[in-house]
C-alpha positions in Angstrom: 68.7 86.9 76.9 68.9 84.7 73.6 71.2 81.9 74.6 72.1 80.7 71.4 73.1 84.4 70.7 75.0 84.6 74.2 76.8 81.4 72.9 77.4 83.1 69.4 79.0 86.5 70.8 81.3 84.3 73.5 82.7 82.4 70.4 84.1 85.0 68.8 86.3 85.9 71.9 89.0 84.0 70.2 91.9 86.8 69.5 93.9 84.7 72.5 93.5 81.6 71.3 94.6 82.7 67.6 97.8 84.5 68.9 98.9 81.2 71.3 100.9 79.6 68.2 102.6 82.6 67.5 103.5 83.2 71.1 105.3 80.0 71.3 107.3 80.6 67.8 107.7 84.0 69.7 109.5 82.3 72.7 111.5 79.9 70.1 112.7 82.8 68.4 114.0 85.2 71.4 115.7 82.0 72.8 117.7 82.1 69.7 117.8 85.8 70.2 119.3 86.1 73.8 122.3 84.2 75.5 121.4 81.0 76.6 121.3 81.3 80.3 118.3 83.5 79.6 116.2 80.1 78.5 115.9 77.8 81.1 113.9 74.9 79.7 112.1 73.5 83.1 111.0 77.5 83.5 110.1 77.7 79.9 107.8 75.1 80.8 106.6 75.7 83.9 105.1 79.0 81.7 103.7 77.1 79.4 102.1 74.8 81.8 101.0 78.2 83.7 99.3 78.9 80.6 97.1 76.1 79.9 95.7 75.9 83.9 95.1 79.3 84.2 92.6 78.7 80.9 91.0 76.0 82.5 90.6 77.7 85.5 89.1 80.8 84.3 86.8 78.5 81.6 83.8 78.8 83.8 84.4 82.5 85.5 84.9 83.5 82.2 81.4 82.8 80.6 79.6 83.2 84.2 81.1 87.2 83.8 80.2 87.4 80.1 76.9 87.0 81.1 76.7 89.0 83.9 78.1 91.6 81.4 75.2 91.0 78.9 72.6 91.4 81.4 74.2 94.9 82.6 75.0 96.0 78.9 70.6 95.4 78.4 69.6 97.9 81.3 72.1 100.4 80.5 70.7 103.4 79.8 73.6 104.2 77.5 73.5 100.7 75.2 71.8 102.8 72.1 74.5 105.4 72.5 77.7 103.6 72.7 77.5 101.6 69.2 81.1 100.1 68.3 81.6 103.5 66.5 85.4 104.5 66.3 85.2 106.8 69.1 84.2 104.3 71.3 86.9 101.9 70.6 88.7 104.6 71.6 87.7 105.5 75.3 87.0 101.6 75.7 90.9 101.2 74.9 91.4 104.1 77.7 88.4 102.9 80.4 89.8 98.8 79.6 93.6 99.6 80.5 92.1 101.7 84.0 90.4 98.8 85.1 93.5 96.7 84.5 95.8 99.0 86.3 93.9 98.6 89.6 93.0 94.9 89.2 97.1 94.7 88.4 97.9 96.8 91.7 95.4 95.3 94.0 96.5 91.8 93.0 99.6 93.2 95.1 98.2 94.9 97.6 95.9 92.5 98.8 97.4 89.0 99.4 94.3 87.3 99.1 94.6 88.5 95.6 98.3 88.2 95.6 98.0 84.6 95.9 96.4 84.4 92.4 98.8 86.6 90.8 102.2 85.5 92.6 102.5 82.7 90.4 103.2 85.4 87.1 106.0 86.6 89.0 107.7 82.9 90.5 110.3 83.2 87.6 114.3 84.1 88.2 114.1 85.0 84.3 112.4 87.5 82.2 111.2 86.6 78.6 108.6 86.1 76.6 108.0 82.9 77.8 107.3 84.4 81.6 104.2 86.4 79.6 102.6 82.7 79.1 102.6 82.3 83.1 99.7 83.9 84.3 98.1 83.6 87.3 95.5 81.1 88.1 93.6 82.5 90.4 93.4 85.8 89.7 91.4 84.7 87.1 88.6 84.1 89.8 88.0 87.6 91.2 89.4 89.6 87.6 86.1 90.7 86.1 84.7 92.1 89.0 86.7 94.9 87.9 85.5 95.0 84.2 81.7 95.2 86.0 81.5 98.9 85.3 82.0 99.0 81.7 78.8 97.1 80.5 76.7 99.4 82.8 78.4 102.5 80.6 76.9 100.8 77.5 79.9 98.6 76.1 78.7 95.4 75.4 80.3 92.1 76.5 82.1 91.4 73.1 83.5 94.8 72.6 84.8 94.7 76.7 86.3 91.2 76.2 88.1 92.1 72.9 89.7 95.6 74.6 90.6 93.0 77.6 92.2 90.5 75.0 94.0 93.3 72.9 95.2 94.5 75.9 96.9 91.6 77.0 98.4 90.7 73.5 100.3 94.2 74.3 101.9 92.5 77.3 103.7 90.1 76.2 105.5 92.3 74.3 107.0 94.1 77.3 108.2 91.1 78.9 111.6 90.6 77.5 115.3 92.4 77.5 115.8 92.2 74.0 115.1 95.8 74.3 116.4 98.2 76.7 114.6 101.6 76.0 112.3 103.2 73.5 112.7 107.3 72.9 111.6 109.0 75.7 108.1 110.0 74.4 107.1 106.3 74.0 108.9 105.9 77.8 106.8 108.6 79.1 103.4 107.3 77.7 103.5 103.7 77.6 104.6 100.6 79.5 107.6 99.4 77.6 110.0 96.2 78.8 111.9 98.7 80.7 108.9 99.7 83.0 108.1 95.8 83.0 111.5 95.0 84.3 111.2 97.1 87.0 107.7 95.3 87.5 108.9 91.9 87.8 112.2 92.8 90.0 112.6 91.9 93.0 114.5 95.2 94.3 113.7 96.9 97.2 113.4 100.2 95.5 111.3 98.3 92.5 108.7 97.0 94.5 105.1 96.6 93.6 105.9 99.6 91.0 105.0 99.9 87.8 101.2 98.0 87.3 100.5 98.9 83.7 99.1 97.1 81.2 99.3 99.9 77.8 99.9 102.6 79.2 102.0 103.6 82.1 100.3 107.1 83.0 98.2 105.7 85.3 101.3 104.5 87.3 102.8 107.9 86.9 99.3 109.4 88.2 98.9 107.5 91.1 102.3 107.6 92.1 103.0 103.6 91.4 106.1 104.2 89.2 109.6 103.5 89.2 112.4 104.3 86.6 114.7 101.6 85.6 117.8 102.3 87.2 121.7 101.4 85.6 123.0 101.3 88.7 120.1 99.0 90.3 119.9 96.1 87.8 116.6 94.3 88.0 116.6 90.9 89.7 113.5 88.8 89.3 111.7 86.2 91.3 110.3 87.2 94.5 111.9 88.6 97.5 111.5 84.9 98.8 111.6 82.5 96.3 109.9 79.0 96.2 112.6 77.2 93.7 109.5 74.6 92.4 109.2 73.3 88.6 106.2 72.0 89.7 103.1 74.3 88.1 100.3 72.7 90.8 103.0 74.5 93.7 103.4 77.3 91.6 100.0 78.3 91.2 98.8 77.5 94.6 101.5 77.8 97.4 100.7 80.7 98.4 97.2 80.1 99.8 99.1 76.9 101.8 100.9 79.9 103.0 98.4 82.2 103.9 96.5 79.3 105.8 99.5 78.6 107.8 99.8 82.8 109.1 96.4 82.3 109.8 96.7 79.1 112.2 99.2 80.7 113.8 97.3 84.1 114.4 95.3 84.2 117.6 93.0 87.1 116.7 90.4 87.0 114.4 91.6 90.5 113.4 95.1 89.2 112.8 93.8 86.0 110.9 91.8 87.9 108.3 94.3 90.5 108.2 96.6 87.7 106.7 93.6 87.6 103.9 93.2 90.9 103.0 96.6 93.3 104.1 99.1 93.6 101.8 101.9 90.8 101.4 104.3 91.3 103.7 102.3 92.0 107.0 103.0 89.8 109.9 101.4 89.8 113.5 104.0 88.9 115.7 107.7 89.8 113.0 109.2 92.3 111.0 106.5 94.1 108.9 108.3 93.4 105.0 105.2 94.9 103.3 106.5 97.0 99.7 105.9 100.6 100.9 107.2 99.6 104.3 110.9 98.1 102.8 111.0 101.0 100.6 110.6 103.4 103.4 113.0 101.9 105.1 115.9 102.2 102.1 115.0 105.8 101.7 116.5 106.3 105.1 
């Protein structure tokens, strides 16, 4: 592999880096937009600071995996066929938002995982400005689950632009300056209502809705949850760590998986704690998602 043309094609996975200015004039605006109490300043920046560790933390994982994806896109047997023609902008688009739908849900259903991702969802408000705090450590173990798409002849460029594309779309969805689209556009793709529901901390909202464009998947795979009237979305998390600190936010809970561990006995139990969903505990009430939720049904 030309390195000098590895460097070339890795510099022009800039979309994010363009969009970050109009983000924050974004934020400004829709804090004009909304009452005030839907601004908090410390959480505003709490986002913002989210924002710019999460890029330095995913700095080197980033080019490692655009590598990685380089080398698979050569020994593909389908590199000559898959060209940037239209069409395959088109089933990237598709293939791209799969692969973030499972990355999405398994960053909640394993709390290894979960501790890279819990960070997004720290906030007691929902705006644009919660897009901008993304989760540091997911940003570790995320493109293993992009590894598949080289190997169908995408090259790394093309992958890393449907990823970027695909994230632009979400910060769209994170605000309640709009309540609901027609029913068509509700049916097909993730809107701030399904987001809402996302980032809630409602029993009956629970690790629901994992979208990233398109909420069929969630639908398919039986992940989704309608936005209810009568059920109000209240964000945060069902325990939350009240900390305008970003170094707490992004790492607390790996101090608190360590701790469950200690206390385990088993090495079962301990890893168990690494890899079960959030919730699990050894030796208390099990306060997993599908378990709470079961429980409200009855």
């Amino acid at each position: 592999m030309d390195i000098q043309y590895y460097v070339d094609q890795l510099a022009e996975d800039n979309l994010l880096l363009y969009f970050f200015p109009i983000a924050i004039l974004l934020v400004i605006l829709e804090s004009f937009i909304e009452k005030a109490e839907y601004t908090d300043k410390k959480d505003t920046f709490v986002s913002f600071s989210m924002a710019i560790i999460t890029s330095a933390v995913e700095f080197i994982p980033k080019v490692l995996a655009f590598g990685l994806f380089m080398v698979l896109h050569e020994i593909s047997p389908l590199r000559d066929v898959i060209q940037r023609q239209w069409w395959a902008w088109v089933v990237l688009f598709f293939l791209d938002d799969f692969s973030y739908y499972w990355f999405h849900r398994l960053n909640h259903e394993v709390r290894l995982f979960w501790a890279g991702h819990v960070s997004h969802h720290s906030s007691q408000q929902f705006n644009l400005g919660t897009a901008l705090r993304q989760g540091a450590g997911e940003r570790i173990h995320k493109y293993i689950f992009w590894l598949w798409l080289p190997v169908l002849g995408y090259d790394a460029l093309m992958i890393f632009m449907a990823m970027s594309v695909n994230l632009l779309y979400q910060f769209f969805v994170h605000t309640e300056v709009v309540y609901k689209f027609p029913k068509p556009i509700e049916f097909v793709l993730n809107t701030p209502s399904h987001h809402r529901v996302h980032h809630a901390s409602n029993i009956r909202y629970l690790d629901c809705n994992h979208a990233g464009a398109l909420i069929v998947w969630d639908r398919l795979f039986g992940t989704f949850s309608e936005e209810l009237p009568e059920d109000k979305p209240t964000y945060g998390l069902t325990k939350n760590i009240h900390s305008y600190n970003p170094a707490y936010v992004a790492t607390h809970e790996y101090g608190a998986i360590w701790k469950d561990m200690k206390r385990a006995k088993s090495w079962s139990d301990k890893l168990a704690y690494v890899f079960r969903a959030p919730g699990w505990s050894h030796d208390g009430e099990d306060r997993r998602a599908k378990t709470l939720r079961a429980k409200l049904k009855h």
